[in-house]
mmCIF entry with sequence, helices, sheets and N, C-alpha, C, O atoms, coordinates in Angstrom:
data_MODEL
# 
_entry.id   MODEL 
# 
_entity.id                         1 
_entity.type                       polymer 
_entity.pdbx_number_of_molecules   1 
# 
_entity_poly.entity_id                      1 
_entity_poly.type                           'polypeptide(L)' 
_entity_poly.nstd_linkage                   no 
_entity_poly.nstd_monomer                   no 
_entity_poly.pdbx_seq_one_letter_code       
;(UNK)(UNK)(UNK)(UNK)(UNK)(UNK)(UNK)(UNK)(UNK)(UNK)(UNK)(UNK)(UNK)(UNK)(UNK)(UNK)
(UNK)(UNK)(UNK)(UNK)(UNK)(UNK)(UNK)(UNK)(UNK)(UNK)(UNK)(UNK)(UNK)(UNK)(UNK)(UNK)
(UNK)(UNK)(UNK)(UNK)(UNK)(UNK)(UNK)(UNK)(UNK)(UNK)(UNK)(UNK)
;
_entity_poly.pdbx_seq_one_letter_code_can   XXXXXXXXXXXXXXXXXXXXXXXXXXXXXXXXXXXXXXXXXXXX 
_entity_poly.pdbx_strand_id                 A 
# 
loop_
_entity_poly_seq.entity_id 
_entity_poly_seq.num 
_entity_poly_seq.mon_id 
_entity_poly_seq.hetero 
1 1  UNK n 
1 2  UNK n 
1 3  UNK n 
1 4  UNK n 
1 5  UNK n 
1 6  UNK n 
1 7  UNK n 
1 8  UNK n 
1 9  UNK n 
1 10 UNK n 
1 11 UNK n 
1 12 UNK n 
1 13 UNK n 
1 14 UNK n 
1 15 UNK n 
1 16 UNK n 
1 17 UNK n 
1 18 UNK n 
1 19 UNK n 
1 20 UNK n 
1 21 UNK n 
1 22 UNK n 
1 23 UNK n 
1 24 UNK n 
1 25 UNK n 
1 26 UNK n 
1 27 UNK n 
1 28 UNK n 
1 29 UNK n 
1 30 UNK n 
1 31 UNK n 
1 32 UNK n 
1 33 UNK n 
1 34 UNK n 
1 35 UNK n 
1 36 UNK n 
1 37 UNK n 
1 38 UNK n 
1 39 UNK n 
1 40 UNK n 
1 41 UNK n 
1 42 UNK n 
1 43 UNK n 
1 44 UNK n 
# 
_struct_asym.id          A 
_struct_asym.entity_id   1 
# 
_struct_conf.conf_type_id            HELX_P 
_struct_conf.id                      HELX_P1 
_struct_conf.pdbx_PDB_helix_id       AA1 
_struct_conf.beg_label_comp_id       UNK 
_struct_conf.beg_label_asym_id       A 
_struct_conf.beg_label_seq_id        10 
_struct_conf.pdbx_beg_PDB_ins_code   ? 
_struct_conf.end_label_comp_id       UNK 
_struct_conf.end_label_asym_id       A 
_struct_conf.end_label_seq_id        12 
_struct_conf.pdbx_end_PDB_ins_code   ? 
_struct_conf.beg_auth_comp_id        UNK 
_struct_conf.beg_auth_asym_id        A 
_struct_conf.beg_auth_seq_id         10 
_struct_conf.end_auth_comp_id        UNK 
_struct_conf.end_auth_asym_id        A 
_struct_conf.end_auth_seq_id         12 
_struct_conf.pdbx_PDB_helix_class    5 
_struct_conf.details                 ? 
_struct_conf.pdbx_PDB_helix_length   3 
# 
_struct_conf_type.id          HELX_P 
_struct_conf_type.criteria    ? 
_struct_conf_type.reference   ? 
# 
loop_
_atom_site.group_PDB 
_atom_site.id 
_atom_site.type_symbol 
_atom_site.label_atom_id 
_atom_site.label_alt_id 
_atom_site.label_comp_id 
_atom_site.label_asym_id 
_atom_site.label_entity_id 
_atom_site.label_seq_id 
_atom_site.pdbx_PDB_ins_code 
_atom_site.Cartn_x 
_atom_site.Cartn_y 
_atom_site.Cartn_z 
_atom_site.occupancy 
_atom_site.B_iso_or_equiv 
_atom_site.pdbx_formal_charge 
_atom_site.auth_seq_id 
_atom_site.auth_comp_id 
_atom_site.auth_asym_id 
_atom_site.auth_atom_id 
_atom_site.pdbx_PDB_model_num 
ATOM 1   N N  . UNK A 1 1  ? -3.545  -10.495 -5.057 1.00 0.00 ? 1  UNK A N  1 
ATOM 2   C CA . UNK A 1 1  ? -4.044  -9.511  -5.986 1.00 0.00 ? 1  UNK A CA 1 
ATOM 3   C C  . UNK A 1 1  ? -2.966  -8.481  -6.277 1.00 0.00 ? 1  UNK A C  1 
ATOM 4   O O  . UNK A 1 1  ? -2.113  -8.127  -5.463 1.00 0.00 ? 1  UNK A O  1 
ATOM 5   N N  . UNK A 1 2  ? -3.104  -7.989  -7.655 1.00 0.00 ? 2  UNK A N  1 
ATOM 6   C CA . UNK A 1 2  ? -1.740  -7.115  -8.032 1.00 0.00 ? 2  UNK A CA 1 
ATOM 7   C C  . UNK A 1 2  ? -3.336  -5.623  -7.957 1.00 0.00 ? 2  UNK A C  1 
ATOM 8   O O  . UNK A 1 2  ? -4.528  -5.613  -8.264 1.00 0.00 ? 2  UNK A O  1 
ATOM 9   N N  . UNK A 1 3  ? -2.214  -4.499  -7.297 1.00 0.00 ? 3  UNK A N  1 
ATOM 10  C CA . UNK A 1 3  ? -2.847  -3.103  -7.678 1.00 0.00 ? 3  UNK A CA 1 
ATOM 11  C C  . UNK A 1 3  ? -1.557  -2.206  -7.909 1.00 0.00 ? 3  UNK A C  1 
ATOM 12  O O  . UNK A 1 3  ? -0.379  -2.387  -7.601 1.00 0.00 ? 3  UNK A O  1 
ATOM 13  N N  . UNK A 1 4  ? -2.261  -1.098  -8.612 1.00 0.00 ? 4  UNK A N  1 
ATOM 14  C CA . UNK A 1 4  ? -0.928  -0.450  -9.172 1.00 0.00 ? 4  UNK A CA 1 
ATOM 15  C C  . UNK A 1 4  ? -1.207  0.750   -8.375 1.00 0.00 ? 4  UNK A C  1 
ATOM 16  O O  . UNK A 1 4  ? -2.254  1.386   -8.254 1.00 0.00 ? 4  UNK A O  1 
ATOM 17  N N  . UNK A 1 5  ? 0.465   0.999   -7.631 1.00 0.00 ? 5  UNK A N  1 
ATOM 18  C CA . UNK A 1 5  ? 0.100   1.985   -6.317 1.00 0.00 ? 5  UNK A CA 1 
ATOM 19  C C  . UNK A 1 5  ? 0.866   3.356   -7.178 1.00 0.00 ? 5  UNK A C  1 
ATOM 20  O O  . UNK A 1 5  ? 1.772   3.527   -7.994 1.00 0.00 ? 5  UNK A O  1 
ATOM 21  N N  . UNK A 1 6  ? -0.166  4.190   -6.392 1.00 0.00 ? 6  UNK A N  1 
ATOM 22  C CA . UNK A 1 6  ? 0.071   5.866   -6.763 1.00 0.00 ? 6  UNK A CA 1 
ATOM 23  C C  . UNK A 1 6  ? 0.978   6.790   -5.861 1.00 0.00 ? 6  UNK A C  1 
ATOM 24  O O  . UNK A 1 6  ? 1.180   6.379   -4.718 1.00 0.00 ? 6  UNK A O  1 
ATOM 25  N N  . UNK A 1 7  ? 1.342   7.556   -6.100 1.00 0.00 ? 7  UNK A N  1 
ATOM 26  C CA . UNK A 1 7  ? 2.490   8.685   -4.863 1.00 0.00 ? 7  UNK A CA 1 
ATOM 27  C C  . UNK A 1 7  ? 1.072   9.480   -4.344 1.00 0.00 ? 7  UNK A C  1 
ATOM 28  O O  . UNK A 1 7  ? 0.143   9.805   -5.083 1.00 0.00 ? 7  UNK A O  1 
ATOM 29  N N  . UNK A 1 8  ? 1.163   9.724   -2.745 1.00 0.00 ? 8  UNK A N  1 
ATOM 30  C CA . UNK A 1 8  ? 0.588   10.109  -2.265 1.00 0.00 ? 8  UNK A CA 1 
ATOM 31  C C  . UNK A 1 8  ? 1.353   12.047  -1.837 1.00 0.00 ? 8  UNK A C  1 
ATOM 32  O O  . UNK A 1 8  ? 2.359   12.674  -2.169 1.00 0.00 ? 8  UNK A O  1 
ATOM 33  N N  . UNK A 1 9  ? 0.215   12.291  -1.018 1.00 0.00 ? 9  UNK A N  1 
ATOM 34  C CA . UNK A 1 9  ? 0.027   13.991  -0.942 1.00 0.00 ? 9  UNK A CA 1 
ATOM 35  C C  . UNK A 1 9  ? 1.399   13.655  -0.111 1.00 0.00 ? 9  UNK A C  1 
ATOM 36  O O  . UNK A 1 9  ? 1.633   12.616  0.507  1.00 0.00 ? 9  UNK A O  1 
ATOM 37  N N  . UNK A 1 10 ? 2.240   14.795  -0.253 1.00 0.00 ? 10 UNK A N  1 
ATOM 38  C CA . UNK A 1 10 ? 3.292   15.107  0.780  1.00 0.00 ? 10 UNK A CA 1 
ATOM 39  C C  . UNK A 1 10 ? 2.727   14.836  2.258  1.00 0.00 ? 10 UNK A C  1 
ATOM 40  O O  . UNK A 1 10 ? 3.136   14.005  3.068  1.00 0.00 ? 10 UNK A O  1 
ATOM 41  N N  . UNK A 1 11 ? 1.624   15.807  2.400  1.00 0.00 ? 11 UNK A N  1 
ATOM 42  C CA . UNK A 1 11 ? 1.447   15.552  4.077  1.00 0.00 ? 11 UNK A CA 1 
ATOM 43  C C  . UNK A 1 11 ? 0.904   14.481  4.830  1.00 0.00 ? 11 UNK A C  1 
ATOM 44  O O  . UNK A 1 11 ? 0.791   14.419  6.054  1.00 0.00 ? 11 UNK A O  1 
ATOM 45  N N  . UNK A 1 12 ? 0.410   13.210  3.533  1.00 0.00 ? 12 UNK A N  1 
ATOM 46  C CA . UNK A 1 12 ? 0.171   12.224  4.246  1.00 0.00 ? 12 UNK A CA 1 
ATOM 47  C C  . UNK A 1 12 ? 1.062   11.276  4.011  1.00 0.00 ? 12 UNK A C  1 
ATOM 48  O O  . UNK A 1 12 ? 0.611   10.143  4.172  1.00 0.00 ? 12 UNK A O  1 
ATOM 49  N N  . UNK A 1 13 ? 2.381   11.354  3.626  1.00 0.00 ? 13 UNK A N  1 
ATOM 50  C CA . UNK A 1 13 ? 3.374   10.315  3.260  1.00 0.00 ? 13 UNK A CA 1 
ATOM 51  C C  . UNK A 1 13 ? 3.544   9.745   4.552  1.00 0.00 ? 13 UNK A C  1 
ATOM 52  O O  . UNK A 1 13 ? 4.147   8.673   4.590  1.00 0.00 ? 13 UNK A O  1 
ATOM 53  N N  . UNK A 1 14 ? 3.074   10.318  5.790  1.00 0.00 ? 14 UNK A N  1 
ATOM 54  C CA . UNK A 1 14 ? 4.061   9.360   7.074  1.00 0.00 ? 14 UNK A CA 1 
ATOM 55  C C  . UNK A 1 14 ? 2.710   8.341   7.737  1.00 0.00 ? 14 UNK A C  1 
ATOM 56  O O  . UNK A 1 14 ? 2.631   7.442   8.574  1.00 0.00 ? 14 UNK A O  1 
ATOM 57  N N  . UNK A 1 15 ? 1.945   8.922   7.011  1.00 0.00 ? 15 UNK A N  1 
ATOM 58  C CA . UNK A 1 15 ? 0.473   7.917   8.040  1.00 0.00 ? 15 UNK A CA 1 
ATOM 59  C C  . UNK A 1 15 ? 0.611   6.388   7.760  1.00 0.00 ? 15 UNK A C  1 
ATOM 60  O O  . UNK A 1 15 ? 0.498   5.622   8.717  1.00 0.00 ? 15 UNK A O  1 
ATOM 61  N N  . UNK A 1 16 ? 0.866   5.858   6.424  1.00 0.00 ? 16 UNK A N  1 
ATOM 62  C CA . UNK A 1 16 ? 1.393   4.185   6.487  1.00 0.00 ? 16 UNK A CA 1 
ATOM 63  C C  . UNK A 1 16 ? -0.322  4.067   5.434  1.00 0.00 ? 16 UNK A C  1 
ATOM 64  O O  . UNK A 1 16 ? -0.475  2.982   4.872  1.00 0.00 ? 16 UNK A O  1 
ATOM 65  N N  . UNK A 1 17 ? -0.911  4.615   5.329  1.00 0.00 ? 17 UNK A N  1 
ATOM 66  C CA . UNK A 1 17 ? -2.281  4.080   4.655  1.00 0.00 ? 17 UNK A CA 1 
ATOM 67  C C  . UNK A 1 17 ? -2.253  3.563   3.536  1.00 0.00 ? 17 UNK A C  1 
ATOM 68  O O  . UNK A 1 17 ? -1.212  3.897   2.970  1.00 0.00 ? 17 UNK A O  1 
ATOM 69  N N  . UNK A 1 18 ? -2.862  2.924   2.936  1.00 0.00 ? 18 UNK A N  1 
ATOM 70  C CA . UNK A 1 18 ? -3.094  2.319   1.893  1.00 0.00 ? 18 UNK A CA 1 
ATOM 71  C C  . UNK A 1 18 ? -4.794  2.538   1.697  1.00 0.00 ? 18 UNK A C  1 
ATOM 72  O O  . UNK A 1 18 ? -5.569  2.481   2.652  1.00 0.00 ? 18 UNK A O  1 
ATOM 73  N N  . UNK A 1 19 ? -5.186  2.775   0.410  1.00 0.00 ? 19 UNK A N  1 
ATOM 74  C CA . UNK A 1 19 ? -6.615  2.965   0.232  1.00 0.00 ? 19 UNK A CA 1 
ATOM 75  C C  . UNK A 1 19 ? -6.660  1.961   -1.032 1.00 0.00 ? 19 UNK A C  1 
ATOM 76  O O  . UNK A 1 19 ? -5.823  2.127   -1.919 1.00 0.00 ? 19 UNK A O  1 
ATOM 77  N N  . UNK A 1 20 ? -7.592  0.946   -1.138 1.00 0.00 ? 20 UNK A N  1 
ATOM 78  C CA . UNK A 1 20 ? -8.335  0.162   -2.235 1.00 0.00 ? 20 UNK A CA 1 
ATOM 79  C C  . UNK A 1 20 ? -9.787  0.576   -3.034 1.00 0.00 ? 20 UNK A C  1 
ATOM 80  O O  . UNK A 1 20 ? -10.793 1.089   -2.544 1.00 0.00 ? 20 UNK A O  1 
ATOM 81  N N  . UNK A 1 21 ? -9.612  0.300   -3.982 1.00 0.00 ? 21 UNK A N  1 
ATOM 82  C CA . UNK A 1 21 ? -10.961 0.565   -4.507 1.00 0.00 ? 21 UNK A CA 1 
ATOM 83  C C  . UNK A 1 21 ? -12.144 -0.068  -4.315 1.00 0.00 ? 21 UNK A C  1 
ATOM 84  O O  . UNK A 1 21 ? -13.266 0.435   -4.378 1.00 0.00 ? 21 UNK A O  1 
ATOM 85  N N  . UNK A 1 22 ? -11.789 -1.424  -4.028 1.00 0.00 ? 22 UNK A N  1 
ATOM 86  C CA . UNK A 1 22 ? -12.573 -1.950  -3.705 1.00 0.00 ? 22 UNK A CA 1 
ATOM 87  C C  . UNK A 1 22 ? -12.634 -2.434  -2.369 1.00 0.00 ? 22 UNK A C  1 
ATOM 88  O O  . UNK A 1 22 ? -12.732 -3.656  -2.471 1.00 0.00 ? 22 UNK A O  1 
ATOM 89  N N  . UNK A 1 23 ? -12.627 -2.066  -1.010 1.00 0.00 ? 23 UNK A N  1 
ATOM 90  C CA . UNK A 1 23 ? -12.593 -2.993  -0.023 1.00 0.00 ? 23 UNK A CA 1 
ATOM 91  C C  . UNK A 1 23 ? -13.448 -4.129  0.619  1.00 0.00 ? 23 UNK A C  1 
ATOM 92  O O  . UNK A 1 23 ? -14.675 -4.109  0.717  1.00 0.00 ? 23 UNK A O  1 
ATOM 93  N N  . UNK A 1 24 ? -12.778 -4.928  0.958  1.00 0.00 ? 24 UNK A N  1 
ATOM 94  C CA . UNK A 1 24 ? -13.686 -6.394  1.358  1.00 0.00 ? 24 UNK A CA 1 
ATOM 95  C C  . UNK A 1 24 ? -13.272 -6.366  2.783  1.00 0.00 ? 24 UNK A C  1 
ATOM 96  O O  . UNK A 1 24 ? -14.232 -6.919  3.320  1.00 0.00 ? 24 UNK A O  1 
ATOM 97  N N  . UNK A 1 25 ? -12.522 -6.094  3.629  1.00 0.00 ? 25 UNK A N  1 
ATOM 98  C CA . UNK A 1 25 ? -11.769 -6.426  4.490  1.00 0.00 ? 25 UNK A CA 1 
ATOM 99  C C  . UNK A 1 25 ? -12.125 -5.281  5.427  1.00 0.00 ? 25 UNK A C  1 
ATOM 100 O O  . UNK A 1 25 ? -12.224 -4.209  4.830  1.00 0.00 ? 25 UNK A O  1 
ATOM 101 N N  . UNK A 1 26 ? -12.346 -5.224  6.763  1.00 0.00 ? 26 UNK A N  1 
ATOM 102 C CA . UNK A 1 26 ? -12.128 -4.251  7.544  1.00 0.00 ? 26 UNK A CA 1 
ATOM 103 C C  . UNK A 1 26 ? -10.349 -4.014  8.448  1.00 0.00 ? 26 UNK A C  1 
ATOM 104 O O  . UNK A 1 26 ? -9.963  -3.056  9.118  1.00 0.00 ? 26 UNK A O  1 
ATOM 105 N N  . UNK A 1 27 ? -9.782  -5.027  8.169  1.00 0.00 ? 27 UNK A N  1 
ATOM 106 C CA . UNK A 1 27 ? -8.338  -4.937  8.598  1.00 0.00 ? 27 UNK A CA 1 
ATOM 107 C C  . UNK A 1 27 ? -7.445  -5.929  8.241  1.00 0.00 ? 27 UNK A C  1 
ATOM 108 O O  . UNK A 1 27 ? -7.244  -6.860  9.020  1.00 0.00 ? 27 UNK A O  1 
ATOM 109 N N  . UNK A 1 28 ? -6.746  -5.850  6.921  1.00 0.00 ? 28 UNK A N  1 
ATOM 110 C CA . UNK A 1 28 ? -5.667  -6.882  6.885  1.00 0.00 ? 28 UNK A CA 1 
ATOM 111 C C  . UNK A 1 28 ? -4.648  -6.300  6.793  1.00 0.00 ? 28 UNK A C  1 
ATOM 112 O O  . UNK A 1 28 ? -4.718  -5.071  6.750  1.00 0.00 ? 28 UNK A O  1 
ATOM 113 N N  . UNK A 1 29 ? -3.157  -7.035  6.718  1.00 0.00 ? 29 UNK A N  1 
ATOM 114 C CA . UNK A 1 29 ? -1.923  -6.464  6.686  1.00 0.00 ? 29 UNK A CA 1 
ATOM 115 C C  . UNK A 1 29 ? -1.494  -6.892  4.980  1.00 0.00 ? 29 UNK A C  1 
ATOM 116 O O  . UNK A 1 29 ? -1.463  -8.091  4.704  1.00 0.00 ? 29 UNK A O  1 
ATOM 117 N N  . UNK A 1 30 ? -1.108  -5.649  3.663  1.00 0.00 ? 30 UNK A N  1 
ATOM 118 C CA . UNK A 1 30 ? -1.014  -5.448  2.960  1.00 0.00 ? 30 UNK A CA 1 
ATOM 119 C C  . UNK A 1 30 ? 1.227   -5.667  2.771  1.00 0.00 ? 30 UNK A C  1 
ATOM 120 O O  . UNK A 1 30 ? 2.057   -5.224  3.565  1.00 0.00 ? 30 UNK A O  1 
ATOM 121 N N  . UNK A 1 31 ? 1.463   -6.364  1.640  1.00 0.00 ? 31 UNK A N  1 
ATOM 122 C CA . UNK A 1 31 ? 2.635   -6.394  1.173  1.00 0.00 ? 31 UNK A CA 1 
ATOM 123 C C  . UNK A 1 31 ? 2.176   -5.370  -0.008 1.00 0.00 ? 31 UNK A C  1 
ATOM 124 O O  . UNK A 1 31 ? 1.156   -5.083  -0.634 1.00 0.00 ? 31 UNK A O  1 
ATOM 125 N N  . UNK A 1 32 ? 3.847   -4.912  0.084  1.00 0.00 ? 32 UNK A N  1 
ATOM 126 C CA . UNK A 1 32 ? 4.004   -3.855  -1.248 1.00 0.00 ? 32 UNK A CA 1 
ATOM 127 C C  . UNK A 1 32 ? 5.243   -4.359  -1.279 1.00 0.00 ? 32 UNK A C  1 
ATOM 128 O O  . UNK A 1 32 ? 5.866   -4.832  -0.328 1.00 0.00 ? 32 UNK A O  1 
ATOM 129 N N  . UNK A 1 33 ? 5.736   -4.199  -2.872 1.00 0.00 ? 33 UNK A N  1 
ATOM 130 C CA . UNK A 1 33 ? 7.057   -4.928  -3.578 1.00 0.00 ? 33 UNK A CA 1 
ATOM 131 C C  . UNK A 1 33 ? 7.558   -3.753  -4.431 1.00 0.00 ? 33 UNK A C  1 
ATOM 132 O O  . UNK A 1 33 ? 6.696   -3.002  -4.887 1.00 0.00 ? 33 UNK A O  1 
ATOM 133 N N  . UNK A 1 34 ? 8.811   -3.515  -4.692 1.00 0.00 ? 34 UNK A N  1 
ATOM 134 C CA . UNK A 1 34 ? 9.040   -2.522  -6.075 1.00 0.00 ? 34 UNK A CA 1 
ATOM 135 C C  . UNK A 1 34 ? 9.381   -3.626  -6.845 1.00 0.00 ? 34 UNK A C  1 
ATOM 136 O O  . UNK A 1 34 ? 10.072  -4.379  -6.160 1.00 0.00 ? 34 UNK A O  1 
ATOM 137 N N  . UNK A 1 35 ? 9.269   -3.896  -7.552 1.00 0.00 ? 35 UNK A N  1 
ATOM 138 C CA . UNK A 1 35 ? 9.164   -5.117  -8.552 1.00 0.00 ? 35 UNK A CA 1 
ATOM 139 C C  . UNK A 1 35 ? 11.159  -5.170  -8.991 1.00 0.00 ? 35 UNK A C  1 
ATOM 140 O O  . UNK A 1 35 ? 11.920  -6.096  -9.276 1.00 0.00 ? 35 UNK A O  1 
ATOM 141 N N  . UNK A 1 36 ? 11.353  -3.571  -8.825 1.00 0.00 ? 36 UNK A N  1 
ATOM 142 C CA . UNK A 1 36 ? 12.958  -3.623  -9.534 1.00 0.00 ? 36 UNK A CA 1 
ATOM 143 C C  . UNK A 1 36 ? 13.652  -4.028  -8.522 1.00 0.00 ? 36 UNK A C  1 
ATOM 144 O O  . UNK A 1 36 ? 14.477  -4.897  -8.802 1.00 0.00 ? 36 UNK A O  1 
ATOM 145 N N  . UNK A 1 37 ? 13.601  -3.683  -7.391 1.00 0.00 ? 37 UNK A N  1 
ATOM 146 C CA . UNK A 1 37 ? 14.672  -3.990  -5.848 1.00 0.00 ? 37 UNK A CA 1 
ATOM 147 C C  . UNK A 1 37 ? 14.108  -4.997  -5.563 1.00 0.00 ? 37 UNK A C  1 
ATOM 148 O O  . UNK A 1 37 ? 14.896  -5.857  -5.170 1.00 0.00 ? 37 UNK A O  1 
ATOM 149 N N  . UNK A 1 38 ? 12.716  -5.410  -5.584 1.00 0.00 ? 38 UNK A N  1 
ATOM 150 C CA . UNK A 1 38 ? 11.995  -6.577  -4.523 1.00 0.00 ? 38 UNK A CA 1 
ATOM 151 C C  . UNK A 1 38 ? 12.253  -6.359  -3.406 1.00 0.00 ? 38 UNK A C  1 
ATOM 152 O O  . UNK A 1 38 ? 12.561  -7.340  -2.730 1.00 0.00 ? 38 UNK A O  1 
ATOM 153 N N  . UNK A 1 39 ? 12.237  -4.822  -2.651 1.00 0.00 ? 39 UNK A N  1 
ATOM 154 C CA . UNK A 1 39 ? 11.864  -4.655  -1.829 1.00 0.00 ? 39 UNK A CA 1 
ATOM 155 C C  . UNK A 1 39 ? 10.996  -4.400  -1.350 1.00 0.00 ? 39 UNK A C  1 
ATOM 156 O O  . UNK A 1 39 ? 10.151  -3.921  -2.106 1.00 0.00 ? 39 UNK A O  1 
ATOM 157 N N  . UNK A 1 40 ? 10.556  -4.533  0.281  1.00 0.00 ? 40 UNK A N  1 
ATOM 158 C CA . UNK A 1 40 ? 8.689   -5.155  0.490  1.00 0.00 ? 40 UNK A CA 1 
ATOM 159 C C  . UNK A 1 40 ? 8.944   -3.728  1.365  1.00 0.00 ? 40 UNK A C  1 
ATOM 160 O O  . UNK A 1 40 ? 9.883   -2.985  1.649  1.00 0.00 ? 40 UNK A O  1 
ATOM 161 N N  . UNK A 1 41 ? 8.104   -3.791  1.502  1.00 0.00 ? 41 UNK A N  1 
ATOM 162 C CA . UNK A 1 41 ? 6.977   -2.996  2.995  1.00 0.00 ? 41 UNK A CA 1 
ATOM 163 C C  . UNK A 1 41 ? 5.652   -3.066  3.602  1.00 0.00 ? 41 UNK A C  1 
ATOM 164 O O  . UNK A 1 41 ? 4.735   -2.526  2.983  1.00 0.00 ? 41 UNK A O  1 
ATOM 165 N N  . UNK A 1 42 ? 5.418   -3.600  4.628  1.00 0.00 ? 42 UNK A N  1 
ATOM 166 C CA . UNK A 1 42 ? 4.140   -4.676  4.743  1.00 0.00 ? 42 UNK A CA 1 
ATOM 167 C C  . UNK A 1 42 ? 3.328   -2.862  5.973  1.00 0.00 ? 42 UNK A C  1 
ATOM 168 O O  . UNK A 1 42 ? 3.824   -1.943  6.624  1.00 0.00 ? 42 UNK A O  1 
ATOM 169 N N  . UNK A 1 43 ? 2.345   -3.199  5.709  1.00 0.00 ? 43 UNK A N  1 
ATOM 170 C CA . UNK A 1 43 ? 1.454   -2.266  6.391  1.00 0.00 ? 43 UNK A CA 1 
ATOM 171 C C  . UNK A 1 43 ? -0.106  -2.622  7.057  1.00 0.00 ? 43 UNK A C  1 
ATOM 172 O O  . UNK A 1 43 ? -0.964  -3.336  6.538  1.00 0.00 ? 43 UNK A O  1 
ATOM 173 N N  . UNK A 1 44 ? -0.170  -2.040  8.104  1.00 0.00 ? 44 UNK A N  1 
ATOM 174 C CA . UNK A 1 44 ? -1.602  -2.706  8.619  1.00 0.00 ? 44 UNK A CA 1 
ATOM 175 C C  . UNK A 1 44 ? -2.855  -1.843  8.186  1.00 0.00 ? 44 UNK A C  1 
ATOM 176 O O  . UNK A 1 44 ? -3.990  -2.205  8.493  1.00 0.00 ? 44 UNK A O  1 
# 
């Protein structure tokens, strides 16, 4: 699934969270890509 990710509050930049709109899942591990570098960062 593609979602289009937002900049978060300064003071929560170090927590690692990710929030969905819709959740199905109580715990999976999430890839994120910048589409220009294709660099990842995977998060639980």
């Amino acid at each position: 699934m593609e979602y289009t990710i937002f900049a978060t509050l300064h003071e929560e930049a170090n927590n690692g969270w990710v929030w969905l709109s819709q959740p199905h899942w109580e715990r999976q591990i999430i890839r994120i890509r910048n589409r220009k570098t294709h660099k990842k960062v995977f998060c639980e």
